[in-house]
N, C-alpha and C positions, 0 to 999 in steps of 0.2 A: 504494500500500500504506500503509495507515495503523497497524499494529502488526507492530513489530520487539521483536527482545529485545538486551539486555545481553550483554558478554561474561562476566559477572558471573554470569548466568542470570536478572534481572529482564526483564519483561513492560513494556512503554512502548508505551499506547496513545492516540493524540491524539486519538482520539473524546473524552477526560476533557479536551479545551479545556485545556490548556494555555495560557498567554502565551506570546509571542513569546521575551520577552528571558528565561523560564525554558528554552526550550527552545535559546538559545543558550547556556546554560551549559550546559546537559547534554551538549549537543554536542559542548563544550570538553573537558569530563571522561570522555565516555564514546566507547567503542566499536560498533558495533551489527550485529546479522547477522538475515538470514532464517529465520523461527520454519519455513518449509521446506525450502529445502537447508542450510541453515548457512552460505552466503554471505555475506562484509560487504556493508551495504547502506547508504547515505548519508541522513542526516535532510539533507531542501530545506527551509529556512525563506524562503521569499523572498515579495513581495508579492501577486500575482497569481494564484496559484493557491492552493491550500488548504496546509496543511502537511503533507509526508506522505515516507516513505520511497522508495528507488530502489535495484533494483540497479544494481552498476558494469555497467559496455557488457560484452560476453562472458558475463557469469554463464549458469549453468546454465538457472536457472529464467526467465530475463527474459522472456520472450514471455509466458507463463505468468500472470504477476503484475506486470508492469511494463505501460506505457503506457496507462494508467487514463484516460477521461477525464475531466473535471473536471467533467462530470454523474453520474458513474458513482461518483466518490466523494463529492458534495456528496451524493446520493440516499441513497446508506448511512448517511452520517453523520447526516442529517435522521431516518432509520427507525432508526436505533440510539437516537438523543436520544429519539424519540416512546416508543419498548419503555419504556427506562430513568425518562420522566413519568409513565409506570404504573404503578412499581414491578414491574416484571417485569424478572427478572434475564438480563441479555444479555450475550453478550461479540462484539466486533466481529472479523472477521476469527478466528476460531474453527477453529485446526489439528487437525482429528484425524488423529492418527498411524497411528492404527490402518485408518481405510479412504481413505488421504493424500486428502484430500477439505478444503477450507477455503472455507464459506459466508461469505456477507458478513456474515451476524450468527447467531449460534446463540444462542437461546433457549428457558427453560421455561415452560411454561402449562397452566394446571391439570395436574400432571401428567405432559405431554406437552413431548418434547423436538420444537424444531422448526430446520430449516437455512432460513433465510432467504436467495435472491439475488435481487439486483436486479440484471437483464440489461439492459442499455445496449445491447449490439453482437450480432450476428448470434453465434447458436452451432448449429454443426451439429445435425442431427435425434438422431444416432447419441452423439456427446457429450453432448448434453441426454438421452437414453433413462439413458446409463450411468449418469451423476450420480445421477439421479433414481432406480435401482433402487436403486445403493447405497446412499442414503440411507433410503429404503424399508427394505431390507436389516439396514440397523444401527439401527433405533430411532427414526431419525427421521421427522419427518413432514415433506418438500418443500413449502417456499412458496416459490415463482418469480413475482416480479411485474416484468411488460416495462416498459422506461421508456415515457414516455407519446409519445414521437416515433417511437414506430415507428407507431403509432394513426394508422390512417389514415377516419377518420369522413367520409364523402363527401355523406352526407344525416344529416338530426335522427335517422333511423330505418336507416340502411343506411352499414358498414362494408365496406371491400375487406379482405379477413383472407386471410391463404400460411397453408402450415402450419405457418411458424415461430412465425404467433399463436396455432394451435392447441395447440402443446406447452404453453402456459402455464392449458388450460382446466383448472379444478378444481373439486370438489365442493365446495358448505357442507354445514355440520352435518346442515340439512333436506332433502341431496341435487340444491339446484338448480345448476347449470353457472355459471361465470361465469369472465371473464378479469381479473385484478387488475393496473391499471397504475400506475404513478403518474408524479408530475411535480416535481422537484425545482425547477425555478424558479417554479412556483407555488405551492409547496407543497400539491398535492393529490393527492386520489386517484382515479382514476376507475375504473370497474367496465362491462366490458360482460357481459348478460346476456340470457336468452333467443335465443339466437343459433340462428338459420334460414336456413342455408344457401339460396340459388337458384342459384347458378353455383358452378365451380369456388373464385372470385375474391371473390364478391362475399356479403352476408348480410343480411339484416334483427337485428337488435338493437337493444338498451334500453340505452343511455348516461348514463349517471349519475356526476356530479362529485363531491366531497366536500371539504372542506377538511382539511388535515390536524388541524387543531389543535380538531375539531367530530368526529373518527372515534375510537374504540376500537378496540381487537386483534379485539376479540367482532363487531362488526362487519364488520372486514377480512377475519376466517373465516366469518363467517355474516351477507355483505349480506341486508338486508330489501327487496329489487329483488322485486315480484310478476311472476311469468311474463308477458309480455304477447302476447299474441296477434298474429299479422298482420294486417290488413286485409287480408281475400281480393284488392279491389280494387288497392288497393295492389301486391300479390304477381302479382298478374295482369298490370298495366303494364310492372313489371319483368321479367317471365317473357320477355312477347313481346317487349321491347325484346335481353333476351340470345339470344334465338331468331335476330333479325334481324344481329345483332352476331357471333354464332357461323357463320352461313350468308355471311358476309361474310367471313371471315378466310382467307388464303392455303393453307390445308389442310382447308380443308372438304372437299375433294374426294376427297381420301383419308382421310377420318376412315372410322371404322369402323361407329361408329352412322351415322350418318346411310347411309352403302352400305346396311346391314342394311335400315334402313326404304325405298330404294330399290327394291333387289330381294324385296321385300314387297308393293311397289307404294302406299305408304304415304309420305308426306309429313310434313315436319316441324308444317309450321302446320297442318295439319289433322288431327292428334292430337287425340280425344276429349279435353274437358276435365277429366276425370278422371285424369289422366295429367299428372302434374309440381305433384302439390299440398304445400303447406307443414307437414311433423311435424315434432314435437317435436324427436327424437333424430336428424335428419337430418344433424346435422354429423356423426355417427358416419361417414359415408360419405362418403369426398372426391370421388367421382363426383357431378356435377349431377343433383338428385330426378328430373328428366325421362325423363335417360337410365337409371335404375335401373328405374324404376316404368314407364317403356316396355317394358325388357325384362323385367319381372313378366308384364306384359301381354301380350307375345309368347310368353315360354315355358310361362306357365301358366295366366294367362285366360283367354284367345281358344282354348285346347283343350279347355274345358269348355263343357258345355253345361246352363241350366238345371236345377238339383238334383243335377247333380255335386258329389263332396266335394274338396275341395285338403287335404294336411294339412302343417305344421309342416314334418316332416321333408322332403317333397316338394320346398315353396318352396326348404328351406336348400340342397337337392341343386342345383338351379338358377340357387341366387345364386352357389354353390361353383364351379360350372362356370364361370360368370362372370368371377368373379375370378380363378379362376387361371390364365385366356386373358387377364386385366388388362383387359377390356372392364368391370369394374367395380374400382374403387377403396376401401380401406376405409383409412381414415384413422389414424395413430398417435395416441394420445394416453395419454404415460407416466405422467401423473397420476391416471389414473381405473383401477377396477376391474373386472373385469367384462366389458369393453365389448364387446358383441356387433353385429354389424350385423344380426342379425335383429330387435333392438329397434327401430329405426325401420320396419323391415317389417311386425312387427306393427301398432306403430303407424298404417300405410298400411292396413292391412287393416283396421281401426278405424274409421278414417274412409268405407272403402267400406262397412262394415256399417250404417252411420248415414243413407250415403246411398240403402242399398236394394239396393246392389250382392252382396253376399255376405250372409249370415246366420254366426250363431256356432253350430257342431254341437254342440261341446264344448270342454274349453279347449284342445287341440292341434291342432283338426282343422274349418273351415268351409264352407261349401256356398252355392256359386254360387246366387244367385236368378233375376240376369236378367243380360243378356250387357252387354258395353261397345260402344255402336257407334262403327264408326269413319267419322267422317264421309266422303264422298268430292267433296264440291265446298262452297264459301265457305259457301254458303248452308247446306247440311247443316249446315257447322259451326256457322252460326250460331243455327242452331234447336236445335241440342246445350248451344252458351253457353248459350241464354234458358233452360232446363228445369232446366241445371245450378242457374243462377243463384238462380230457383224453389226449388232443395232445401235449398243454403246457408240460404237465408234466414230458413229454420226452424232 
């Protein structure tokens, strides 16, 4: 904790860098308690770690607001000093009484009141939802950026992301997606963006560094990161590699999908390749695109026929079903508005209409043109790949 008050009723925040030997005298003369229960709390001056407050052992609040660690507070204090070089008015550790809520740094910008935390350690889904609405709730506007050690970057182009990474996804100004990290011992910031879900586990993304002392606020709410696309090829290696990797794991055999495509008499690998392709909004759904856009395929493709219509409301009936036998997954994320899982469905239907697959009737309502075959030996498959490959490439 680095802002404690007087018994006096003064505010003493060591983000203002203080000296050493002034903060032993204050020491000397003053008393100090927590600006939230009102507990006395002890100014630590010592060498090693930063300077900062503590409750006594037993207090109320100690789990709460005690055992920081000395990433969690050098990070605040680096994003408090960068707000404050911009002249934008910050205060650190910022109690409000009114929704007992206290961001790492509350500040304003153009306008717009904002709660700033930098998350260091695991925080529940249900605790991150609440924060987050409250702050919503009263005026502010939630900036949550993960420290950069939870970033697990596996390739130049592919991240393993839980959905503890996805609580922190948020909108820029221009509406594109991105995760805001940073890194207090190198003082940087990184941004992942355009994130494309293929597994559960796993994503394609655009990773982007910045130095702190090269970034603006204007930036940090609105990276200039352009969408990047997948390499289908790319996307394709990885696909069959999680195919093989899934068909290996000690529960394949009671999973669910894969039973379904069994007693269908349908096979994993030899899924049309039209089936498990890369949208946009796909992270909206924590289900892997395969197994969503398989079961598209089973419940409502594969029962049309040439110049049938599907509409809107049909699919959503569908996916609805889906979901709430949990055979599909829709993903939480408390920062964004809106969020629909029929947006990356249309999406998917988008992409079929381009390929020749469906036609657009009207804007709620499309029409099968030609069926999905499903291959039924290597070879089918493989004369499936070459034709696919063929339409991509226009």
């Amino acid at each position: 904790m680095l802002t404690a008050c007087t018994k006096t009723g003064q505010t003493l925040c060591l983000g203002n860098e203080y000296k050493k030997e002034t903060l032993l005298l204050i020491r000397e003369k003053e008393e100090f308690i927590c600006p939230v229960c009102g507990e006395e709390v002890v100014l630590k001056i010592g060498d090693q770690r930063i300077f900062h407050f503590a409750h006594k052992q037993g207090a109320a609040c100690f789990e709460s607001y005690d055992g920081e660690t000395q990433r969690h507070m050098e990070g605040k204090l680096q994003l408090y000093h960068w707000l404050i070089g911009q002249n934008i008015p910050a205060i650190l550790e910022f109690y409000d009484r009114e929704i007992e809520q206290r961001p790492d740094i509350m500040f304003q910008y153009q306008g717009k009141k904002y709660a700033l935390e930098f998350q260091c350690s695991f925080l529940p889904e249900q605790v991150f939802s609440k924060r987050t609405k409250t702050y919503l709730q009263n005026g502010y506007i939630p900036l949550w950026i993960i420290s950069n050690h939870h970033l697990q970057v596996k390739k130049r182009n592919i991240a393993a992301l839980s959905n503890f990474h996805y609580l922190f996804l948020r909108p820029s100004e221009t509406g594109k997606l991105y995760i805001p990290a940073y890194c207090p011992e190198k003082h940087c910031f990184h941004f992942l963006a355009s994130i494309v879900p293929f597994s559960i586990k796993n994503a394609f993304t655009y990773h982007d560094a910045n130095p702190l002392k090269q970034i603006k606020l204007q930036q940090l709410l609105n990276p200039s990161n352009p969408f990047k696309k997948v390499a289908f090829t790319n996307w394709e290696k990885e696909l069959n590699r999680f195919k093989i990797n899934w068909t290996q794991t000690p529960g394949a055999r009671s999973n669910s999908f894969l039973n379904e495509l069994y007693n269908r008499n349908m096979n994993l690998f030899l899924l049309p390749p039209e089936i498990g392709l890369p949208v946009p909004h796909s992270l909206y759904i924590y289900t892997a695109p395969i197994v969503w856009q398989a079961y598209l395929m089973l419940d409502v493709l594969l029962n049309k026929k040439p110049g049938d219509l599907l509409t809107v409301n049909e699919v959503s009936f569908h996916m609805n079903k889906r979901i709430k036998r949990k055979e599909i997954m829709v993903r939480s994320l408390p920062q964004l508005n809106n969020v629909s899982f029929m947006e990356p469905v249309l999406d998917y239907f988008y992409i079929l209409e381009r390929l020749g697959i469906l036609g657009k009737f009207n804007e709620t309502t499309f029409q099968l043109q030609q069926r999905i075959k499903i291959p039924k030996s290597n070879h089918e498959k493989e004369m499936a790949s070459f034709e696919f490959h063929q339409k991509i490439k226009g």
